[in-house]
N, C-alpha and C positions, 0 to 999 in steps of 0.2 A: 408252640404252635397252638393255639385255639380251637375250640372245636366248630366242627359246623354249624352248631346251633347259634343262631344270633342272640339271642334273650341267656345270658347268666342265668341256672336254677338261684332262687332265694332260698337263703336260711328256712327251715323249720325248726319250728320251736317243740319245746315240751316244758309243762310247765308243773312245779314239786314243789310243791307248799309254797306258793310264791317268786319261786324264783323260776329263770327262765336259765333253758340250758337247749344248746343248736345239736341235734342229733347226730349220731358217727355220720351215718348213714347220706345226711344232708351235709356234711363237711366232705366225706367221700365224692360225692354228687359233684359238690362244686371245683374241688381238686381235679376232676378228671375232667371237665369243663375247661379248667384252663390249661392242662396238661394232659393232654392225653396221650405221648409219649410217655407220659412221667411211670412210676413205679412204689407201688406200697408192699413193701416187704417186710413178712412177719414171722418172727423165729421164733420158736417155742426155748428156752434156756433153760427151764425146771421143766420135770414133770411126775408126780408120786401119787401117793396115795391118798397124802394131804394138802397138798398146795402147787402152784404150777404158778410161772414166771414165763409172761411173752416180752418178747422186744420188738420193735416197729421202726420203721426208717422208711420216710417221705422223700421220694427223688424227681428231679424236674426231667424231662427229657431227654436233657446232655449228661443225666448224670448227677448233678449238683444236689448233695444231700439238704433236703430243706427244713427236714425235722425230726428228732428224734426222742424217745420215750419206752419206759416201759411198764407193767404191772402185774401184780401179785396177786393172786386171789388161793383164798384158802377153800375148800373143797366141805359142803356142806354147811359152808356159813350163809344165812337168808336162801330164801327159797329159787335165785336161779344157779347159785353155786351148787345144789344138791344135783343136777344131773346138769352142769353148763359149766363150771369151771373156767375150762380152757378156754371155751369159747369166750367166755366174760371177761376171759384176762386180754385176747388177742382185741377184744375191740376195744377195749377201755385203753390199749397201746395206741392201737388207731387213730384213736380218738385225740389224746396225749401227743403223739407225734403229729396228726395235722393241726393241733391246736402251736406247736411249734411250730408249726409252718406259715400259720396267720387264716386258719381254716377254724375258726368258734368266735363266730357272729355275736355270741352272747358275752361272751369276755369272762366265761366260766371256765376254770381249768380244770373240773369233774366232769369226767363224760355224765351220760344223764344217765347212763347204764347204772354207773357208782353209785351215782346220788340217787336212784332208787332201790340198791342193792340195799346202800345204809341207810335207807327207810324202813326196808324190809326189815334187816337185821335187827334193828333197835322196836320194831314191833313185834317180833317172833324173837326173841333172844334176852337171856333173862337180862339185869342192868348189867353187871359186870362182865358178861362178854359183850364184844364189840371186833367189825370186821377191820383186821388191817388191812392201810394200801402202803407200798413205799413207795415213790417215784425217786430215780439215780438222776 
């Protein structure tokens, strides 16, 4: 079911060293625009000292799972990992699962969150470390 707004929000962009990547946020935005029944649910699957693992799952209003994803983030790598972690993993799942779902305008499969993490990372981090992501 649609929401009552007539006008679709648009993508917003963000743009990192050239490249253009659709914010969680404005993928969020527009998911809930055409579902507003729907459901973003997100499970924390690790969580320690050093690294934390979210999972995410996009569902349409009946139920019908429409995307799914998850992400890693190591704890004090680039400067929002040093006090945001968790929170960087659950959105960058977010992000990963509505882009399964057909929610990233930009046709980028890094949230913008990532792709400025490992900006961050590789400007404040000597060359041989480097942040990992998995995605399953």
């Amino acid at each position: 079911m649609p929401s009552t707004q007539k006008t679709p929000p648009k993508p917003q962009f963000g743009d990192i060293q050239g490249k253009s990547y659709e914010f969680v946020a404005s993928r969020t935005k527009r998911f809930r625009h055409d579902h507003p029944a729907g459901c973003i649910k997100i499970d924390v699957l690790h969580r320690c000292d050093t690294w934390c693992v979210c999972s995410c799952e996009v569902s349409d209003g009946d139920g019908n799972l429409l995307g799914r994803d998850v992400a890693e983030e190591r704890r004090g790598e680039g400067f929002i990992n040093k006090s945001s972690a968790l929170e960087n993993a659950s959105t960058s799942a977010t992000g990963r699962a509505l882009d399964k779902a057909g929610y990233n305008a930009s046709g980028e499969v890094a949230s913008f969150e990532e792709v400025a993490m490992a900006i961050d990372a590789r400007q404040t981090s000597p060359a041989k470390k480097k942040t990992t992501k998995k995605t399953y």
